[in-house]
FIMARNU-174235 format. One record per atom (N, C-alpha, C): residue number from 1; residue in one letter; atom name; x, y, z. Coordinates in steps of 0.02 Angstrom, whole numbers, plus 32768, in hexadecimal, padded with zeros to 4 digits. Example, Ala and Ser with C-alpha at 12.3 -4.5 7.8 and 13.67 -1.06 7.14 Angstrom:
! residues 2
     k   r    a     px     py     pz
     1   A    N   8294   7EE4   8186
     1   A   CA   8267   7F1F   8186
     1   A    C   8294   7F5B   8186
     2   S    N   8282   7F90   8162
     2   S   CA   82AC   7FCB   8165
     2   S    C   8285   8002   818A
! end
This chain:
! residues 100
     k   r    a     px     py     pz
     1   X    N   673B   6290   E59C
     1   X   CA   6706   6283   E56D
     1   X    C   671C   6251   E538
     2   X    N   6759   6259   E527
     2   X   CA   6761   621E   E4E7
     2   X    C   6765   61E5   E50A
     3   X    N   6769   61DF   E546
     3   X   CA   6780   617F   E547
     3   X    C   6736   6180   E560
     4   X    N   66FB   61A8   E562
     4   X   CA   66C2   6184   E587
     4   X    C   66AB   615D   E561
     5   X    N   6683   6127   E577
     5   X   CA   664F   6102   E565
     5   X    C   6616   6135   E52D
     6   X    N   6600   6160   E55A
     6   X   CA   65C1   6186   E534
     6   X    C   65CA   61CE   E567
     7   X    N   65A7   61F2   E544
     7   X   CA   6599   6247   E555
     7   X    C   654E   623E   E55F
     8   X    N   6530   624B   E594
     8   X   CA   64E7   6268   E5AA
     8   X    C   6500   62AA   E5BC
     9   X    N   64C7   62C3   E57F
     9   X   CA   64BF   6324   E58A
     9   X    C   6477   631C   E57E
    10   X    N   647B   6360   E5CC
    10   X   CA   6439   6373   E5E6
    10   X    C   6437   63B8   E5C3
    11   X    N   63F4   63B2   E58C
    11   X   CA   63EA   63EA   E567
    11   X    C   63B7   63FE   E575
    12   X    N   63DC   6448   E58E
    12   X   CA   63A1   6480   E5B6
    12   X    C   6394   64AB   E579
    13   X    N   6371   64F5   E58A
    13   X   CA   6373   652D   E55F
    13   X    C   63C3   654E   E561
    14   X    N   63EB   653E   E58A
    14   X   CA   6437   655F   E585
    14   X    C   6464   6532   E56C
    15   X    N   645E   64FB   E566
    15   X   CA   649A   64D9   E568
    15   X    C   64C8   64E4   E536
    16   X    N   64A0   64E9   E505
    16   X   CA   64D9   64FF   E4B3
    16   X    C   64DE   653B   E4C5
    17   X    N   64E0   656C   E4F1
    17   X   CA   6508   65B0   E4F6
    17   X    C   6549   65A2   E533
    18   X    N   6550   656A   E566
    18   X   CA   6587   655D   E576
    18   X    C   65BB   653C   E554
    19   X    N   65FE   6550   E556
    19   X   CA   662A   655D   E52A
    19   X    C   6644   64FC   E532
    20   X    N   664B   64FB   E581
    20   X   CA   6667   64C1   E5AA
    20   X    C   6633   647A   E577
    21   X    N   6602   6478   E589
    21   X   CA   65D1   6453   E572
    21   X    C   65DF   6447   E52A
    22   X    N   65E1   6483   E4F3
    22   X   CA   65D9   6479   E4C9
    22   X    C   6612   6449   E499
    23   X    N   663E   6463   E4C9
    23   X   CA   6693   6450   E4BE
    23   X    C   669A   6409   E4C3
    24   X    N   6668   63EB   E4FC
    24   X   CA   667E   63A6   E4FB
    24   X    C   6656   6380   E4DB
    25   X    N   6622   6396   E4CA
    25   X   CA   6606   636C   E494
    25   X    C   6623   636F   E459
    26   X    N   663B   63A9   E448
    26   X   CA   665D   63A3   E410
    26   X    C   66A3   6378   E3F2
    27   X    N   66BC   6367   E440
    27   X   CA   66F5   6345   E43E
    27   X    C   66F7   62F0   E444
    28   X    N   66AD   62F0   E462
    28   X   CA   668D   62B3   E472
    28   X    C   667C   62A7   E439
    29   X    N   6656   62B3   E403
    29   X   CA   6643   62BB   E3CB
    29   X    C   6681   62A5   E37E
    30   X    N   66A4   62C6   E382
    30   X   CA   66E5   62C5   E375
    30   X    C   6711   6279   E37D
    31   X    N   66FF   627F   E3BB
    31   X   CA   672F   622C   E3C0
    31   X    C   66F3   61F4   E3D5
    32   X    N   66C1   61F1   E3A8
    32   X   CA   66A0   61BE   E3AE
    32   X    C   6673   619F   E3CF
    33   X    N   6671   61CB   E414
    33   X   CA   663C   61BD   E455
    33   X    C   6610   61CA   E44F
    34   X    N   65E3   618F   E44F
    34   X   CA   6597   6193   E448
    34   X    C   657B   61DF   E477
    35   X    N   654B   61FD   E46A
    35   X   CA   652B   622C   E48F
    35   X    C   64ED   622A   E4A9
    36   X    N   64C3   6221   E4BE
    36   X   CA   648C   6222   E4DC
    36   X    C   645F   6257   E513
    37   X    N   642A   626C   E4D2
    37   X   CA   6410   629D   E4DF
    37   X    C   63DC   62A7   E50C
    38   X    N   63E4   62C9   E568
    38   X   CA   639F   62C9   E581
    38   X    C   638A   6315   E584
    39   X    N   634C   6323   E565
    39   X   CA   6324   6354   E55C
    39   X    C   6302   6360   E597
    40   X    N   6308   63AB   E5C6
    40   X   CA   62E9   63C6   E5F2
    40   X    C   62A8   63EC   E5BD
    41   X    N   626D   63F2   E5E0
    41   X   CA   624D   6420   E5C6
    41   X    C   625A   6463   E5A7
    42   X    N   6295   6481   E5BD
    42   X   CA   629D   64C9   E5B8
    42   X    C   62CC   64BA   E567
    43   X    N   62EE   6473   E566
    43   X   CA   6313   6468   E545
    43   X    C   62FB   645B   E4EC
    44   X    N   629C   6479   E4E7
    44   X   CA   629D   6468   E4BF
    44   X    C   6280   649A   E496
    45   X    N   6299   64E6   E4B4
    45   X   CA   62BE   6517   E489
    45   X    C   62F6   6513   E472
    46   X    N   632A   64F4   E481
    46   X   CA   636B   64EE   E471
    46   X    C   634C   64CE   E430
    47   X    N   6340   647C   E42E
    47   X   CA   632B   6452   E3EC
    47   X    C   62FE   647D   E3B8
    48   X    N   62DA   64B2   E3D8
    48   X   CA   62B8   64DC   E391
    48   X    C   62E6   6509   E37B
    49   X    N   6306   6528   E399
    49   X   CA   6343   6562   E390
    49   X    C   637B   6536   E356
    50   X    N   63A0   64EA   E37F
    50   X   CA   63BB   64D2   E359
    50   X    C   63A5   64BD   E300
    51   X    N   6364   64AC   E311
    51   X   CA   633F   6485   E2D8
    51   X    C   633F   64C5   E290
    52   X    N   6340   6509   E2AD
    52   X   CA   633A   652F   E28E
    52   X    C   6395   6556   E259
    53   X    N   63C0   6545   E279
    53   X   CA   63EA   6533   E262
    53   X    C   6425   655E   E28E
    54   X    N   6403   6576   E2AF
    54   X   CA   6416   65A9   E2F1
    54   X    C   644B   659D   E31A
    55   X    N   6493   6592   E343
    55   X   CA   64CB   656E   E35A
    55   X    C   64D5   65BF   E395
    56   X    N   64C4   65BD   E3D9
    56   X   CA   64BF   65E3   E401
    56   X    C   64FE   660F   E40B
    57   X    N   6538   65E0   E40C
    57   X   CA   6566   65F2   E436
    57   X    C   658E   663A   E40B
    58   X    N   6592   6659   E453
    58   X   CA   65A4   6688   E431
    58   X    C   660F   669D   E420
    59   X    N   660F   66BF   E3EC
    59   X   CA   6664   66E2   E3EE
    59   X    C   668E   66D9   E418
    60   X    N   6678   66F0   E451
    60   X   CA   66A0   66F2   E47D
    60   X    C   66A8   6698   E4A7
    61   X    N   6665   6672   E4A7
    61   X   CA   6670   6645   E4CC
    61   X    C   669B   6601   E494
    62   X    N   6699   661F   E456
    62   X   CA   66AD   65F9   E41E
    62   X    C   670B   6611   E416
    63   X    N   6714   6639   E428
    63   X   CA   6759   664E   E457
    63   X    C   6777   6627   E492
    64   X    N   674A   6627   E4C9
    64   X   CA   6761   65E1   E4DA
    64   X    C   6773   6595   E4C7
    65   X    N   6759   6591   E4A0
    65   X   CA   6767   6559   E48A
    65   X    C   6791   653E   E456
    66   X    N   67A4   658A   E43A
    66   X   CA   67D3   6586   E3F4
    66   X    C   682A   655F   E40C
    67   X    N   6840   656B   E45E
    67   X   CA   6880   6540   E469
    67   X    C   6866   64FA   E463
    68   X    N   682F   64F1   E452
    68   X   CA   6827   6492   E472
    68   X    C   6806   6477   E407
    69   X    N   6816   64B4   E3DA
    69   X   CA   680B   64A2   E3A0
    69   X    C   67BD   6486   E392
    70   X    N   678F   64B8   E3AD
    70   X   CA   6745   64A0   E3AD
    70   X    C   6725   64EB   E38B
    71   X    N   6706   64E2   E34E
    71   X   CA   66F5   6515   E32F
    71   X    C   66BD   6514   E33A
    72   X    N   669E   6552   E303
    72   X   CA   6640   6556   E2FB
    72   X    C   6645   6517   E2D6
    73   X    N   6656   6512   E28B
    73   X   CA   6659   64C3   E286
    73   X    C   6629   649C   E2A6
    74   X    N   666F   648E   E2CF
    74   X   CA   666F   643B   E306
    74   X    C   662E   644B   E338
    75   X    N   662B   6480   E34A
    75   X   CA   65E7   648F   E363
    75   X    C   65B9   6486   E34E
    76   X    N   659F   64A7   E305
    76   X   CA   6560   648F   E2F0
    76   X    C   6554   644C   E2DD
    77   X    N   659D   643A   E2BA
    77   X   CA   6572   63DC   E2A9
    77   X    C   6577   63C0   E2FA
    78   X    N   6597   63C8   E328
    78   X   CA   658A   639E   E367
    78   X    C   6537   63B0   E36F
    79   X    N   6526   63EB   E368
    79   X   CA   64D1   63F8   E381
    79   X    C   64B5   63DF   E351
    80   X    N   64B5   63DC   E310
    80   X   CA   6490   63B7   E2EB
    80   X    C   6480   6378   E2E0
    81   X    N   64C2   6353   E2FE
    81   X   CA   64CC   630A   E317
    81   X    C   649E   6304   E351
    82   X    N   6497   6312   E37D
    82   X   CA   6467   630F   E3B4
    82   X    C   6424   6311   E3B5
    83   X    N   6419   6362   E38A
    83   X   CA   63D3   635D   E366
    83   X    C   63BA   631F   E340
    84   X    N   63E8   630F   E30D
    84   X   CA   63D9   62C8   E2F7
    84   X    C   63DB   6284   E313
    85   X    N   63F7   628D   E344
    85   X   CA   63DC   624E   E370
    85   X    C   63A1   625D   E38F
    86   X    N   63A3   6296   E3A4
    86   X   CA   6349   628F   E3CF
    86   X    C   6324   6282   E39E
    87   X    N   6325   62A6   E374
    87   X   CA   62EB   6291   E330
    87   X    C   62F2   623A   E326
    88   X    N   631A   622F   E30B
    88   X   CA   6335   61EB   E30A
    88   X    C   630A   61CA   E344
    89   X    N   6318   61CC   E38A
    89   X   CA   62FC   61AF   E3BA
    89   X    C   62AA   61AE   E3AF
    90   X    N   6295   61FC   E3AB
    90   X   CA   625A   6205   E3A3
    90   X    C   6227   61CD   E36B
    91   X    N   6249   61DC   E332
    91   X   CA   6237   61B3   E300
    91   X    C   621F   6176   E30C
    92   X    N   6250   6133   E327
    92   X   CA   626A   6101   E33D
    92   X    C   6221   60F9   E37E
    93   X    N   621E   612D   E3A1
    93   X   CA   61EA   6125   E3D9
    93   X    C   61A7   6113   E3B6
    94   X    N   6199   613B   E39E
    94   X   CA   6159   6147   E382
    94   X    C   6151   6106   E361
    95   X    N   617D   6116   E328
    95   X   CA   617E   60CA   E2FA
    95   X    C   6167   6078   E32B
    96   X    N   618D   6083   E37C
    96   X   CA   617B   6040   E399
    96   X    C   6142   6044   E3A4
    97   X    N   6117   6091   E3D1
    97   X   CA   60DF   607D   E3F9
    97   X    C   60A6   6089   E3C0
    98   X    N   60AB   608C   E377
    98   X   CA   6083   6089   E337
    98   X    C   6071   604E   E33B
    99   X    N   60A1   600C   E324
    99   X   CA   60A8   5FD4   E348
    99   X    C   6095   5F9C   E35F
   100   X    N   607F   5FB8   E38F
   100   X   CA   607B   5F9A   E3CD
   100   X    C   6022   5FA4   E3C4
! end
């Protein structure tokens, strides 16, 4: 993940409860790699859950990740970073086809 180009994460209703997922955005995040967010339908309980200030993952899966130095922290601003790009994107959309 750090030497990529960019991170595409596919955000379902689970994805911020896998530990794996959450980990590499966070690390992706961390060292600079752009992220890019594609939203499944189901995925946009996750963005109301997040929006609400909500960070899924649970104790135990936040245990995994404590050898690789990835906290609740680094978790929530990585999701909040994301959230704010879709918004961001969103914004930016609208704003063109206003526009137009």
């Amino acid at each position: 993940v750090r030497s990529s180009r960019r991170v595409v994460v596919i955000l379902s209703a689970e994805t911020a409860q896998r530990p794996w997922c959450v980990g590499e955005l966070a690390v992706a995040y961390q060292s600079g790699v752009p992220i890019v967010p594609v939203v499944l339908p189901s995925g946009q309980r996750l963005l109301d859950t997040l929006d609400a200030g909500s960070h899924a993952l649970s104790d135990e899966a936040l245990e995994l990740l404590a050898p690789y130095d990835i906290t609740r922290d680094d978790v929530a601003e990585v999701m909040e970073h994301v959230v704010f790009a879709l918004e961001k994107e969103y914004s930016e959309s609208a704003a063109d086809a206003t526009q137009r």
